[in-house]
N, C-alpha and C positions, 0 to 999 in steps of 0.2 A: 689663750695666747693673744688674742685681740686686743682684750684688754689692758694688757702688760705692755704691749704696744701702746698704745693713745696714751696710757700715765705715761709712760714715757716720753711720748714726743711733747705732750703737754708739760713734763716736768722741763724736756731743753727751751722751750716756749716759754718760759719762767725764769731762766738761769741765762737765759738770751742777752735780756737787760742788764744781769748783774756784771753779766761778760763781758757786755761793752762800756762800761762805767770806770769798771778794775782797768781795760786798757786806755780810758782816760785820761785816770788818774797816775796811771804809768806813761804817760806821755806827756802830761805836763809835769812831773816828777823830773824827767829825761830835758825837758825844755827847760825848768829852770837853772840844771845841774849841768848842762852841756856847755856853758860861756866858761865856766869856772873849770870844766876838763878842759877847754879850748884855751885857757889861758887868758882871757879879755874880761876887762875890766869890771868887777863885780859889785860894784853900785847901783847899780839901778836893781840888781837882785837885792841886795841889800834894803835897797828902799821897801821892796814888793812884803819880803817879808817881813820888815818893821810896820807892815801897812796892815799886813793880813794880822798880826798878834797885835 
């Protein structure tokens, strides 16, 4: 029983990082997409991603 305990918390110890990366990368997902739901002017998005590809 102990054991199955410690993998475990050492597996969320592990999954921690991935965790907070995924809501990152959902958050700047959200932040570049949000000007464009809001209606304002999408150039400078436009530039970001001509910049990053």
């Amino acid at each position: 029983m102990l054991a199955s305990t410690t993998t475990r918390t050492r597996e969320a110890a592990m999954l921690l990082p991935v965790l907070q990366g995924v809501v990152l990368d959902v958050l700047a997902l959200i932040y570049r997409t949000a000007p464009s739901l809001l209606g304002l002017p999408q150039s400078s998005i436009r530039q970001r991603t001509t910049g990053n590809s």
